[in-house]
MDTraj code that builds the backbone (N, CA, C; nanometers):
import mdtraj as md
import numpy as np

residues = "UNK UNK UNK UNK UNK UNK UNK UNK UNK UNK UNK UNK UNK UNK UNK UNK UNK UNK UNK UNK UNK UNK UNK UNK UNK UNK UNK UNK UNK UNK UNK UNK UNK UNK UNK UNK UNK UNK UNK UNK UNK UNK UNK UNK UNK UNK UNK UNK UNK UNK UNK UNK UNK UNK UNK UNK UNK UNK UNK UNK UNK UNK UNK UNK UNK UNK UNK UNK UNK UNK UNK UNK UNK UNK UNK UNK UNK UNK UNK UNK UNK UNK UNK UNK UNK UNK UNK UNK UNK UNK UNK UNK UNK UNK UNK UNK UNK UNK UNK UNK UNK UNK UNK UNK UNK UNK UNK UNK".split()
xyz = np.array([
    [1.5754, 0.5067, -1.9531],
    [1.4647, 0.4807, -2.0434],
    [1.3913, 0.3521, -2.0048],
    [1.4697, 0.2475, -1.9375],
    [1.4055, 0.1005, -1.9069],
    [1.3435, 0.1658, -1.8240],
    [1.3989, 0.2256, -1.7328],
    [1.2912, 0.2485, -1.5528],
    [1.1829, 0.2723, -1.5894],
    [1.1513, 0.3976, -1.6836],
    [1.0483, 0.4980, -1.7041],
    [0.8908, 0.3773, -1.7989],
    [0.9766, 0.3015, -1.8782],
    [0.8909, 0.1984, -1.9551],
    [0.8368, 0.0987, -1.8014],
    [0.9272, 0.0786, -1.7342],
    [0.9019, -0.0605, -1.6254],
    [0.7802, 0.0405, -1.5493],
    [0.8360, 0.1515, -1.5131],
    [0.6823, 0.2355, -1.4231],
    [0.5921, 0.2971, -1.5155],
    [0.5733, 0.2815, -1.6388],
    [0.4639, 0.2964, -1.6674],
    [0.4037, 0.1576, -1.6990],
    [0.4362, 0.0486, -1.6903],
    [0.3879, -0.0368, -1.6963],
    [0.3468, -0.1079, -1.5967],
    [0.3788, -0.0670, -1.4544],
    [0.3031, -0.0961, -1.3094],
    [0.2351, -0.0003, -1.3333],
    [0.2166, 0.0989, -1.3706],
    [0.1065, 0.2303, -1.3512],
    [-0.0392, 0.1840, -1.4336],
    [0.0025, 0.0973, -1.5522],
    [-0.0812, 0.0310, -1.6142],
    [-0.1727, -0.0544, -1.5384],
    [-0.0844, -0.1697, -1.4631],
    [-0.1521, -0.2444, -1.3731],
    [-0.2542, -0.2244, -1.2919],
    [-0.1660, -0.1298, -1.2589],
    [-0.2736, -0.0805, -1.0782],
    [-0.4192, -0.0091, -1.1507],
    [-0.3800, 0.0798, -1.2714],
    [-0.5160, 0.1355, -1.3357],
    [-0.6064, 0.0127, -1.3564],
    [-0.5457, -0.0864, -1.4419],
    [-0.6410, -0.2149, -1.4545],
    [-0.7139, -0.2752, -1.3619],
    [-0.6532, -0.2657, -1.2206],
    [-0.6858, -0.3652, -1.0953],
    [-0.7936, -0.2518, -1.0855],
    [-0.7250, -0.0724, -1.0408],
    [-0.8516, -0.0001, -0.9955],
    [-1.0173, -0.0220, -1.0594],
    [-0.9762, 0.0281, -1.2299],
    [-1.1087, -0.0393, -1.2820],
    [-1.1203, -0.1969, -1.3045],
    [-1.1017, -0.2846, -1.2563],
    [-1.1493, -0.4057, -1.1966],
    [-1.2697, -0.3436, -1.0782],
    [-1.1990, -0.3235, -0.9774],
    [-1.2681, -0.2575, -0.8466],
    [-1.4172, -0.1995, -0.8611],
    [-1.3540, -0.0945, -0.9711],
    [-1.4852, 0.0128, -0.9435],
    [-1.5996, -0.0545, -1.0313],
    [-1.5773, -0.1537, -1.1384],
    [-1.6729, -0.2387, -1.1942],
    [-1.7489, -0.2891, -1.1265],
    [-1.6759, -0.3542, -1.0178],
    [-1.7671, -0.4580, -0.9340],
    [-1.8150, -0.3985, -0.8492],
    [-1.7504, -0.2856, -0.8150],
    [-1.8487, -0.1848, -0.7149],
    [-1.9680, -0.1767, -0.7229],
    [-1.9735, -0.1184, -0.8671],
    [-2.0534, -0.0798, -0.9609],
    [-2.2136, -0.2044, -0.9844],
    [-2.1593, -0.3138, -0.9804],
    [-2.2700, -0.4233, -1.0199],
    [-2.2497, -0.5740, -0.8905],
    [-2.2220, -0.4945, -0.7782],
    [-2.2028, -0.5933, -0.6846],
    [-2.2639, -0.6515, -0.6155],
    [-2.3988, -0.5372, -0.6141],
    [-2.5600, -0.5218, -0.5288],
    [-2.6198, -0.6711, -0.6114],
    [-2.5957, -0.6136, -0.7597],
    [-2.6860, -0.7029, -0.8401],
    [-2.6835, -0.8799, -0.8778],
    [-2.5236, -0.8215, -0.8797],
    [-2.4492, -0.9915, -0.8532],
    [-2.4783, -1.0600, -0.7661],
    [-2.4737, -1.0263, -0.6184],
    [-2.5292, -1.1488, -0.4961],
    [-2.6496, -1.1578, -0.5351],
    [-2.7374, -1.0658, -0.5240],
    [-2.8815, -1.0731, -0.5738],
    [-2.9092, -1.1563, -0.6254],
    [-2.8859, -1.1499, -0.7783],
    [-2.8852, -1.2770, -0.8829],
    [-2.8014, -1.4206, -0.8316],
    [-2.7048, -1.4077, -0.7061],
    [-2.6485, -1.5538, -0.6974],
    [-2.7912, -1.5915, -0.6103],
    [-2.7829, -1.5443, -0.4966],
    [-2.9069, -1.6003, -0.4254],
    [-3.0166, -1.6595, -0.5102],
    [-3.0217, -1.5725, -0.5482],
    [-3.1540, -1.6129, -0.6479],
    [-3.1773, -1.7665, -0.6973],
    [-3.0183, -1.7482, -0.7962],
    [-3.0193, -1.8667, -0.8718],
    [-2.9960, -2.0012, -0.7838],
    [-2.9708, -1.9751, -0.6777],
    [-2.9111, -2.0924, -0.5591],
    [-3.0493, -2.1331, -0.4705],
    [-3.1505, -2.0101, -0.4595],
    [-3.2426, -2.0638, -0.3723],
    [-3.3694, -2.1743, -0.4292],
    [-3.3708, -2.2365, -0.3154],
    [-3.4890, -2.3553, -0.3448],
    [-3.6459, -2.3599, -0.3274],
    [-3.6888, -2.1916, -0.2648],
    [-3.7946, -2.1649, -0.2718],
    [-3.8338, -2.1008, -0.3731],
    [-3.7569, -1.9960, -0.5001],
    [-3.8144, -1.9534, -0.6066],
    [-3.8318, -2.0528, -0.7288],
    [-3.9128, -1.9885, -0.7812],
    [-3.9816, -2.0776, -0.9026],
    [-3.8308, -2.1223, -1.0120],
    [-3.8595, -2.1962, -1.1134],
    [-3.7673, -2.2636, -1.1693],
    [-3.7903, -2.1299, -1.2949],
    [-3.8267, -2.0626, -1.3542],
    [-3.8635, -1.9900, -1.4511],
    [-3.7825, -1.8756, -1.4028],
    [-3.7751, -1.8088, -1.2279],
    [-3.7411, -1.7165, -1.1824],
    [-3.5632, -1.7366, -1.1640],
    [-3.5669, -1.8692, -1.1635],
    [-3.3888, -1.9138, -1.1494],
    [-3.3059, -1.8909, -1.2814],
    [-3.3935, -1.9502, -1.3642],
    [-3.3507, -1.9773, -1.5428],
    [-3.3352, -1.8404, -1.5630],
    [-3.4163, -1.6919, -1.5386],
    [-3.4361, -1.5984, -1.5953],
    [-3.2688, -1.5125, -1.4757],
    [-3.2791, -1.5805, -1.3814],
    [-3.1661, -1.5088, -1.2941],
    [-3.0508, -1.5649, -1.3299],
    [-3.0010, -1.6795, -1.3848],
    [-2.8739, -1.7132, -1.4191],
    [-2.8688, -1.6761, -1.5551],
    [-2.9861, -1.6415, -1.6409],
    [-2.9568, -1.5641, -1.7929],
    [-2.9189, -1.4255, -1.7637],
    [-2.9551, -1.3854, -1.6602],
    [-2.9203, -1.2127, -1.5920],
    [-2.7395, -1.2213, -1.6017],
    [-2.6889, -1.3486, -1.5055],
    [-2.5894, -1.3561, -1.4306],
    [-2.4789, -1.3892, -1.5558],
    [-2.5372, -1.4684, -1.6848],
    [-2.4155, -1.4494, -1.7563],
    [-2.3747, -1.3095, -1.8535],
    [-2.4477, -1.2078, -1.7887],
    [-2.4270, -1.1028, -1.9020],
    [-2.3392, -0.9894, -1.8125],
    [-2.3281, -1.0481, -1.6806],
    [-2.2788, -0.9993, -1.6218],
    [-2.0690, -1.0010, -1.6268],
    [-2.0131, -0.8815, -1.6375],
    [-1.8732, -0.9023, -1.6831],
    [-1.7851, -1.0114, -1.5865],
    [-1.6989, -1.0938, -1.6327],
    [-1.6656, -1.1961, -1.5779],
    [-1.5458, -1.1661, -1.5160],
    [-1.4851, -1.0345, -1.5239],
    [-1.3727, -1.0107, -1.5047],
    [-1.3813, -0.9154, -1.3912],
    [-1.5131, -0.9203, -1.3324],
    [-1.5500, -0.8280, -1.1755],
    [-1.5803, -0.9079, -1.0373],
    [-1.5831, -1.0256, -1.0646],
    [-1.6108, -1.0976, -0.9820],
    [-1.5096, -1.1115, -0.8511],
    [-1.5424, -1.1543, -0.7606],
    [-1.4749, -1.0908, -0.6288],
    [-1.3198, -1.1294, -0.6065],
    [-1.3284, -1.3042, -0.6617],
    [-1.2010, -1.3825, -0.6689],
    [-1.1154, -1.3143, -0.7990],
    [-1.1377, -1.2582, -0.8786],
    [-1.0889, -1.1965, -0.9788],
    [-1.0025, -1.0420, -0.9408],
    [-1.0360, -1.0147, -0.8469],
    [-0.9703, -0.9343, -0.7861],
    [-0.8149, -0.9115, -0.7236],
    [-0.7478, -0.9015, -0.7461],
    [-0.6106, -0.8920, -0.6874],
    [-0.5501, -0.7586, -0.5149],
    [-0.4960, -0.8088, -0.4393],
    [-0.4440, -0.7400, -0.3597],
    [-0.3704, -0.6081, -0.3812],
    [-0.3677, -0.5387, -0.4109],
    [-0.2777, -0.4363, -0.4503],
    [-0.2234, -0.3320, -0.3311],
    [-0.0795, -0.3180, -0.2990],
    [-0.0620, -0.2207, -0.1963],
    [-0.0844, -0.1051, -0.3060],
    [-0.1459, -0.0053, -0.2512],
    [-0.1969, 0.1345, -0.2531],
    [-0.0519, 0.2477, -0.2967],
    [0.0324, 0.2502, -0.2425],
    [0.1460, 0.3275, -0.2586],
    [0.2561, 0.2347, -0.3358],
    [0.2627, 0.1617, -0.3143],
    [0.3879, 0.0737, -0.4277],
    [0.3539, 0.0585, -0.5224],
    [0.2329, -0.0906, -0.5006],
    [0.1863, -0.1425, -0.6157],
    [0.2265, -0.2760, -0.5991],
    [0.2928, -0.2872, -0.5251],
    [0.3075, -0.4614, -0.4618],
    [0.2117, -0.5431, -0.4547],
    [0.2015, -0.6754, -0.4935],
    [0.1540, -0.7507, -0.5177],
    [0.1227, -0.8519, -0.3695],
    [0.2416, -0.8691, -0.3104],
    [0.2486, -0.9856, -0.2455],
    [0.2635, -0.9217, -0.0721],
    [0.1614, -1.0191, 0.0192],
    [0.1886, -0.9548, 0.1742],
    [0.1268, -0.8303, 0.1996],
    [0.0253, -0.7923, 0.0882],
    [-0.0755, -0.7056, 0.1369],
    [-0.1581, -0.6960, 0.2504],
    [-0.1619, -0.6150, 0.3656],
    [-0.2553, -0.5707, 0.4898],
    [-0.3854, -0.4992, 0.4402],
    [-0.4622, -0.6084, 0.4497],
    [-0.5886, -0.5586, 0.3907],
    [-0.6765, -0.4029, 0.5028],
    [-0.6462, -0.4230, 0.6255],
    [-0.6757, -0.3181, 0.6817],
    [-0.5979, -0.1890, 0.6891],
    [-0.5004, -0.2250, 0.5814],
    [-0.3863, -0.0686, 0.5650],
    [-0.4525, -0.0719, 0.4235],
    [-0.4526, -0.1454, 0.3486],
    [-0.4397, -0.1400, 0.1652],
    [-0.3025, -0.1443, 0.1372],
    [-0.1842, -0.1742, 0.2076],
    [-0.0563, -0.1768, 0.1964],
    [0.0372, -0.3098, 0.2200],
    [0.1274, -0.3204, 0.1714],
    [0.1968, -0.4016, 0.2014],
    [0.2976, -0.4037, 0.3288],
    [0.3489, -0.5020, 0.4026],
    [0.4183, -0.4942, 0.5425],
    [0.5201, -0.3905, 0.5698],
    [0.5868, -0.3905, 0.4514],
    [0.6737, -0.3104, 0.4624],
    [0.6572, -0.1531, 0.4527],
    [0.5455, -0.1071, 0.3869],
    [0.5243, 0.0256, 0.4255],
    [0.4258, 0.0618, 0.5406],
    [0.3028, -0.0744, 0.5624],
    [0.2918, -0.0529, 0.7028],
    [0.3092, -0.0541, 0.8215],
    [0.4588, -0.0897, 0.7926],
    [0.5334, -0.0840, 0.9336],
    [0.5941, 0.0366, 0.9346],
    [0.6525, 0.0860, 0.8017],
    [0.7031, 0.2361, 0.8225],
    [0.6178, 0.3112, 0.8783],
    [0.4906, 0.3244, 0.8690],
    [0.3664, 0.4450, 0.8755],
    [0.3192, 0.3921, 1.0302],
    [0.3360, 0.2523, 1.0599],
    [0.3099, 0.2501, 1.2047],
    [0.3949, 0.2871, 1.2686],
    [0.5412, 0.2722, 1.2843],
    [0.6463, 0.3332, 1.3303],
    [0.6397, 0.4852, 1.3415],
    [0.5818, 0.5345, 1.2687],
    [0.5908, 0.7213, 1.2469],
    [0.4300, 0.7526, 1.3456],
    [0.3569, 0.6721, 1.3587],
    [0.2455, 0.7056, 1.4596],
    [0.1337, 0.7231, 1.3280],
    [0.1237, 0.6921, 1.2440],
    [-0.0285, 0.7116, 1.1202],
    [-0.1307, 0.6455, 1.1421],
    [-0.1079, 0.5542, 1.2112],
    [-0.2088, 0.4232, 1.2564],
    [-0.2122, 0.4247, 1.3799],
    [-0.3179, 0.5020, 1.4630],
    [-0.4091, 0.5253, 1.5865],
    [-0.4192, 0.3743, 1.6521],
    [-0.3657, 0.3397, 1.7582],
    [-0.3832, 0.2357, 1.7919],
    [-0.2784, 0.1119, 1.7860],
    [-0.1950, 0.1701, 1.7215],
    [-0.0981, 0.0525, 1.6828],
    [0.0192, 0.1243, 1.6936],
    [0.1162, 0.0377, 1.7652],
    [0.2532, 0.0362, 1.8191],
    [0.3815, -0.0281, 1.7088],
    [0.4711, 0.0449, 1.7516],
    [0.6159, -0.0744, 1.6088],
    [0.6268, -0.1671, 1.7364],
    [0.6560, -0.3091, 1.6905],
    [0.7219, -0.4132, 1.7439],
    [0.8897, -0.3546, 1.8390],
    [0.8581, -0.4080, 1.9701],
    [0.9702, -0.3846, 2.0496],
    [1.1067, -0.4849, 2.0104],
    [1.2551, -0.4195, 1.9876],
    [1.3467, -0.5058, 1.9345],
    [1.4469, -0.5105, 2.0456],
])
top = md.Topology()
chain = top.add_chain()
for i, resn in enumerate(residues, 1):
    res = top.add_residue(resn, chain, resSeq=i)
    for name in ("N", "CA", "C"):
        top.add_atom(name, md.element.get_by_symbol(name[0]), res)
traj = md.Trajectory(xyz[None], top)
């Protein structure tokens, strides 16, 4: 009964992190947009004021640093391979088995 509570409560997580993700997906175009904006020194001061009133209505909890690593198949947190979406330890299993074109297991 603990296990089943402990994995639905990483199952929770990773849903949270996913919609984290797809939020910012979602309003990511608009976000740099509006940073530039508010940062540059050639637009008008009216056009900055009106772009950082844009930028606080924007959700605070999508922002890029707000984001967490997540391996893809575990759910591991820590030692994520951002070019697998996984953590070391399962991308060494999946490189070892040949899944990853290009990449060899370490000779022992």
């Amino acid at each position: 009964m603990i296990k089943n509570r402990i994995f639905n409560l990483q199952k929770r997580k990773l849903l949270k992190e996913y919609v984290i993700r797809q939020q910012f997906c979602k309003i990511s175009d608009d976000y740099f947009l509006l940073k530039i904006i508010s940062k540059s020194k050639l637009v008008s001061k009216q056009t900055k004021a009106l772009a950082i009133f844009y930028l606080s209505f924007l959700c605070s909890n999508t922002s890029k640093t707000r984001q967490k690593n997540v391996c893809l198949r575990g759910g591991y947190k820590r030692s994520v391979i951002n070019k697998f979406g996984m953590n070391r330890c399962f991308a060494r299993d999946y490189v070892g088995l040949g899944f990853f074109p290009g990449y060899s297991p370490a000779k022992r």
